[in-house]
N, C-alpha and C positions, 0 to 999 in steps of 0.2 A: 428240823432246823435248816434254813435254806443257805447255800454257797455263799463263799465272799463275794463269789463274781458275781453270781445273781444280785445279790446286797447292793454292790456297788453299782451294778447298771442300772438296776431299780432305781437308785438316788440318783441315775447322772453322774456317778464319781468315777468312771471308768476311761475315761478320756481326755482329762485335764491336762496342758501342757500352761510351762512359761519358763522365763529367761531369765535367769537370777547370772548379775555380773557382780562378782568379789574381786576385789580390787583388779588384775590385769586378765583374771581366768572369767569365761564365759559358763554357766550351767544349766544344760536345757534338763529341764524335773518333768517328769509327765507319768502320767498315770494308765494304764490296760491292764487286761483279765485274760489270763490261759486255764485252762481244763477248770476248775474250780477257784484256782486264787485269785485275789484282787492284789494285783505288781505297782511297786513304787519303782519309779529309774531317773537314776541322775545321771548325766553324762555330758563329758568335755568334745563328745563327740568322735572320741580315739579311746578312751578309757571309761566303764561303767562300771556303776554298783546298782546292787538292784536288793529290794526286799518283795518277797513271796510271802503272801500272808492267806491262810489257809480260815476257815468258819472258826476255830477253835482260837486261834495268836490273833483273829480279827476279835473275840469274844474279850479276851486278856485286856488286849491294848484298847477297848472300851470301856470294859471295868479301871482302867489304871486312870484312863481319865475323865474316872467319874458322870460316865455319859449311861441313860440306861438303857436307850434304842438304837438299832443302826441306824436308824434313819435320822436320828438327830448328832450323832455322831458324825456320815459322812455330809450332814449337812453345815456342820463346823469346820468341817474339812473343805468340801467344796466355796465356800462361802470369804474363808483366808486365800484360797488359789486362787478364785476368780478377782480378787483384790489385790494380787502381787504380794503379800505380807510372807513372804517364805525368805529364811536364809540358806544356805548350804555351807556346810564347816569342814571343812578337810583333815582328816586326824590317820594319820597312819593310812592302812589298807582300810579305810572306811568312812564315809560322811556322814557326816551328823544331818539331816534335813528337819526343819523346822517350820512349821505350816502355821500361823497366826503365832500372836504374840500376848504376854502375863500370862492371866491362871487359866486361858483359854488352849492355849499352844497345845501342839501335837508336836511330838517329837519321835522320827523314828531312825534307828540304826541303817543305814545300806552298805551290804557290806560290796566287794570288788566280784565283780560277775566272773564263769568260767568263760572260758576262751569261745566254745558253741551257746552259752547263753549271751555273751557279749555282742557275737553274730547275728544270732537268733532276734535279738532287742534293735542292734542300731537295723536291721532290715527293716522289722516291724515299722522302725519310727519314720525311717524312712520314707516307704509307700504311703502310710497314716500320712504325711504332711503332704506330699503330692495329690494322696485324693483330697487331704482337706484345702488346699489352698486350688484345684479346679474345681470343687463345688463351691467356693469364694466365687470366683469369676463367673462359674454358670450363674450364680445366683444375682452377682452386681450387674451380667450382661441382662438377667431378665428386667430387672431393675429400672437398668435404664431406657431398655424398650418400651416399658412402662410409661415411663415417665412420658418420652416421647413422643409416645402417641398417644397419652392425655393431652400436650400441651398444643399439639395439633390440631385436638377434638375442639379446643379452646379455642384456637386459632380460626377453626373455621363457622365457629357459632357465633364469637365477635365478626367476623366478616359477612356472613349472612344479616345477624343482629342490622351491623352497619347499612346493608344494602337494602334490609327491609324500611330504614328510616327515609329512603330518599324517593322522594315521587316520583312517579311518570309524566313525562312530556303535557300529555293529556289533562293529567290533575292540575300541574300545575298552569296551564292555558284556562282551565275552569278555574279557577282559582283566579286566574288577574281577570277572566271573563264576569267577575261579580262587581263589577263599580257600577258608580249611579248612573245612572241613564241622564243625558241631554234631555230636559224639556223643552223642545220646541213654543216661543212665544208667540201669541197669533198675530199673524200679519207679517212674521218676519222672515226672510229667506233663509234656504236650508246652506246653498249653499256659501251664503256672506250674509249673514246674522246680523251685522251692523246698517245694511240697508231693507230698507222696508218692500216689503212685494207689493210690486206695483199691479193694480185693479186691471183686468180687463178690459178694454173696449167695449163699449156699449153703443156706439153709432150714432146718429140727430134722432134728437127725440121732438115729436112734435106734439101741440099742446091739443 
């Protein structure tokens, strides 16, 4: 029988975070894996509750809701987090957290972490959101490089394109060099058309 943690990283459930606001209190809920269990953590960012769930309490709380594989379990699971459907409920030393909604819901206990697990957890979340939010940025800065020097590539193949359309000096002088040619009428001058080319001298002719 394989690990919660395995179970959960397998599905992708191992990393989920999101922001549940009840009424003036903020709740960051998110999801990671230590030595074998799969961790729920809810925290106001100063105070955490946390659930550790081991192969066996991950087997339980599948059977209770009626799920018969992990893998279609933490995909019930992941599928309400990725869609914000989570509430958190404050009750004593412990929150109520609630992952989708009707006869789908997941509901689990978290109870108030010790004082080195509380440490232990807001450190984790901590570094976890710094690398996650500079692999954001590495990823949006390749992005827009991208883009960039696509619209470039674009830029300069409409410019070529354009530059290919437009003729040379040359073409276009052969080009106006194609009109009809003057026919010359016989008898008439080249240089004043309107008078007629006058005959040669011939000299006295005698009979």
């Amino acid at each position: 029988m394989s690990s919660a943690k395995s179970a959960a990283r397998d599905a992708g459930a191992d990393c989920h975070h999101f922001i549940v606001k009840n009424e003036s209190t903020k709740y960051l809920c998110y999801t990671s894996c230590d030595k074998d269990s799969w961790i729920l953590h809810v925290t106001t960012g100063i105070d955490v509750w946390r659930l550790a769930m081991d192969s066996s309490q991950l087997e339980s709380h599948r059977d209770l809701a009626d799920v018969t594989t992990n893998e279609a379990y933490f995909l019930r699971f992941s599928n309400a987090f990725r869609a914000g459907d989570i509430t958190v409920t404050l009750q004593n030393h412990k929150v109520l957290l609630t992952v989708g909604s009707g006869p789908n819901a997941l509901s689990y206990d978290l109870f108030e972490a010790r004082a080195d697990e509380s440490k232990a957890d807001l450190q984790r979340a901590l570094f976890y959101f710094a690398e996650y939010s500079s692999d954001l940025k590495k990823k949006l800065t390749a992005k827009i490089t991208q883009e960039e020097e696509l619209a470039l590539l674009k830029k300069q193949r409409t410019s070529t394109t354009d530059q290919g359309n437009i003729l040379p000096d040359f073409e276009m002088k052969k080009q106006s060099g194609n009109q009809p040619k003057i026919v010359k009428q016989q008898g008439l001058s080249i240089v004043n058309p309107s008078s007629k080319k006058r005959k040669a001298a011939k000299g006295v002719e005698f009979d």
